[in-house]
C-alpha positions in Angstrom: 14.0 6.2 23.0 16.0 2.8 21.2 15.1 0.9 19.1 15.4 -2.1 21.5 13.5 -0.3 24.2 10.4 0.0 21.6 10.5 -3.1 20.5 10.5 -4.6 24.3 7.8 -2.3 25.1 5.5 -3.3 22.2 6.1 -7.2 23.7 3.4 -6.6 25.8 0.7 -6.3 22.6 -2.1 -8.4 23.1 -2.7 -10.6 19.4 -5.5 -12.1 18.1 -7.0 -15.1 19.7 -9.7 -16.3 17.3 -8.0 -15.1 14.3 -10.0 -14.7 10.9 -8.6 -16.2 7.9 -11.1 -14.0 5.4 -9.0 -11.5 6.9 -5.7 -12.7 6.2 -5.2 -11.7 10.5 -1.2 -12.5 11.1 0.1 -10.0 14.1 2.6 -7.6 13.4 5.5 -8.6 15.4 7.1 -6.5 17.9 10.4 -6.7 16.1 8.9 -6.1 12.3 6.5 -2.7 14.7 9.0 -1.7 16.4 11.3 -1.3 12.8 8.9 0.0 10.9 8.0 3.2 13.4 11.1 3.8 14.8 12.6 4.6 11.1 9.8 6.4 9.7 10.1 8.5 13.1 14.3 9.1 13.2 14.9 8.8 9.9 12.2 10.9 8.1 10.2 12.8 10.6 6.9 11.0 9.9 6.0 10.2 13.0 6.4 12.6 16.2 4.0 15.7 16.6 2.3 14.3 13.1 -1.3 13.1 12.5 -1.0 9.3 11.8 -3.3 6.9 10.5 -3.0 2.8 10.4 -5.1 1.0 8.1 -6.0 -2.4 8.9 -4.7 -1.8 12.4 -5.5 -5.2 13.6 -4.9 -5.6 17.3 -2.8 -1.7 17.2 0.5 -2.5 17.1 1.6 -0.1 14.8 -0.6 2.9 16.2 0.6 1.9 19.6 4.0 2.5 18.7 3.3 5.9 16.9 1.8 7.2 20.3 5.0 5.8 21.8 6.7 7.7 19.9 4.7 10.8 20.0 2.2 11.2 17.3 0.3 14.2 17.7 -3.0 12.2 16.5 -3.6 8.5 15.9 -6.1 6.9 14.4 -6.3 3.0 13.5 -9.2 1.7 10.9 -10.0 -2.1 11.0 -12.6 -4.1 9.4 -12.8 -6.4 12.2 -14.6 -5.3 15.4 -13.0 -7.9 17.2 -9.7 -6.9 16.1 -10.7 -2.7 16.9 -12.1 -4.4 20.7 -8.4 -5.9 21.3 -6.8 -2.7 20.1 -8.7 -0.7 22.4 -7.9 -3.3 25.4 -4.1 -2.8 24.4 -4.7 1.3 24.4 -5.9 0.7 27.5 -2.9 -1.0 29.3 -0.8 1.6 27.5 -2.5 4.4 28.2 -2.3 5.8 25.0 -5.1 8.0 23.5 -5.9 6.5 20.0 -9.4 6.5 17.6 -10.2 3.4 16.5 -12.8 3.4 14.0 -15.0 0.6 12.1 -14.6 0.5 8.6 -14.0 -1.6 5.4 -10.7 0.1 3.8 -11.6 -1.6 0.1 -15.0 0.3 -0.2 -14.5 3.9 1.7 -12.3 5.9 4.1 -14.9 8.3 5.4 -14.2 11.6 4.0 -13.4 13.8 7.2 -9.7 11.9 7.2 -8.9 12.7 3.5 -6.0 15.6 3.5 -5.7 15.3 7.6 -3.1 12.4 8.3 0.2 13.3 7.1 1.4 9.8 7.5 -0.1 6.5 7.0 1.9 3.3 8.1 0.3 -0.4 6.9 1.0 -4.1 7.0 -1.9 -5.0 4.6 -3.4 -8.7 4.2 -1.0 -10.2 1.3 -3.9 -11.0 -0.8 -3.8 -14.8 -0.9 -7.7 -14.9 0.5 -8.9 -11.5 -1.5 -6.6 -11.2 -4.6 -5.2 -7.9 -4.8 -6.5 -6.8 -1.9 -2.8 -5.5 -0.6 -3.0 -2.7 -3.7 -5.9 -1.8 -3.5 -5.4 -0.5 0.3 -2.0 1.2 -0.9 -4.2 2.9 -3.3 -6.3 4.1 -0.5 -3.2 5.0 1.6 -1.8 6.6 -0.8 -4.7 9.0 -1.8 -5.4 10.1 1.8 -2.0 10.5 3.1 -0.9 14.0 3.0 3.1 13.3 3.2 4.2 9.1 3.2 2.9 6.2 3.6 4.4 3.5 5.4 4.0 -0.4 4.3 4.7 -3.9 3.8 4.7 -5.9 0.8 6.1 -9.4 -0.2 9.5 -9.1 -1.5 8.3 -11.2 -4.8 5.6 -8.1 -5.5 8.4 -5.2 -6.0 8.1 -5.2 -9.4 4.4 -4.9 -9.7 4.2 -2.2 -7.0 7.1 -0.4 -8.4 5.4 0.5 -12.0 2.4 1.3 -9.7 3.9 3.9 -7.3 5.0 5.5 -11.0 1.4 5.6 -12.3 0.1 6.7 -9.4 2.7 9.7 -9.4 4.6 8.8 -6.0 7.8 7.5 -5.2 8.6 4.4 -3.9 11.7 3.4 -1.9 12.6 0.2 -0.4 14.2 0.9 3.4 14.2 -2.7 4.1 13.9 -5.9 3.1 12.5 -8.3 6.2 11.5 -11.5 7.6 8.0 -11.4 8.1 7.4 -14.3 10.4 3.9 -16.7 9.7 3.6 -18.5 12.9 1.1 -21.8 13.0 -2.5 -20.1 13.4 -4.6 -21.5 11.3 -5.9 -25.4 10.5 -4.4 -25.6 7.3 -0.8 -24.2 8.4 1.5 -27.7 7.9 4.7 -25.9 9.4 5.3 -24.3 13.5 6.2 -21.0 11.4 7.4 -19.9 8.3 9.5 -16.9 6.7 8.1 -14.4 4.3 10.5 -12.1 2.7 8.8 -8.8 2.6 9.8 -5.2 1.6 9.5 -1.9 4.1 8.6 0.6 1.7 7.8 4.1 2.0 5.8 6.2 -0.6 6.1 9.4 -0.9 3.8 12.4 -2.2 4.8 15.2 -4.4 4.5 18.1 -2.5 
């Protein structure tokens, strides 16, 4: 499959229509999904026939995408059961196969997933409503995955997440940096959209 094929395919993703600013619930666009799974699948072999997990999968764009592109498991965690209803919807239209289940990231991934998804892909909540929230997700990414994990980070946090890939003993490399679009959602939102530089990076585990 290309690249513009996936991402024309994963158009058809239902989004949020109450979003939750405690949340921090912007959709993954098609374009930033499509990216994302398409080079974690043709350039590093993360993806097809592998055991894939997506935490904070919001309304399943990313996990969609992996089952597009032939995951051999997928399995999307959310706090939001709102966000895991719409996911489920969009599994539906797809006809994809994918476990959503209800939990909050931040305080526990329940156990039976530690050491069985080789790959974890992410677009975690910035941290502007729950400070630091964005790391400490990684962290949890990070510890479960059994190979990489996938994820994106504002470009301005590089720095930070760098020094902590090295204490936490994985690399970190920066595939891409993006636009990560912000459209007008919420109340307070002044502009129609706005551009976040973000990076694509992938961790990887010492085997």
């Amino acid at each position: 499959m290309k690249l513009k094929e996936l991402e024309s395919i994963l158009q058809d993703c239902a989004v949020f229509s109450d979003p939750k600013i405690q949340y921090e619930q912007y959709p993954t666009t098609a374009h930033l999904a499509a990216r994302m799974l398409y080079t974690a699948d043709t350039v590093y072999g993360d993806i097809e026939d592998k055991a894939v997990g997506d935490f904070g999968s919001g309304c399943g764009i990313l996990s969609i995408a992996a089952g597009i592109l032939g995951a051999g498991y997928n399995v999307g965690f959310d706090i939001d059961p709102d966000a895991i209803a719409i996911a489920q919807e969009n599994c539906e239209e797809f006809e994809l196969d994918i476990d959503f289940v209800l939990a909050d990231l931040s305080q526990y991934v329940p156990e039976r997933f530690r050491g069985n998804l080789d790959t974890i892909v992410m677009n975690p909540p910035f941290g502007t409503k729950t400070k630091g929230i964005d790391m400490v997700l990684l962290k949890k990414a990070i510890e479960i995955a059994k190979v990489a994990v996938y994820s994106l980070h504002k470009t301005s946090t590089r720095e930070h997440i760098m020094k902590k890939a090295k204490e936490w003993g994985v690399t970190c490399e920066v595939i891409a940096e993006l636009k990560f679009d912000v459209p007008m959602m919420y109340k307070f939102h002044k502009k129609k959209s706005v551009d976040i530089a973000v990076d694509f990076l992938r961790f990887e585990k010492k085997q």
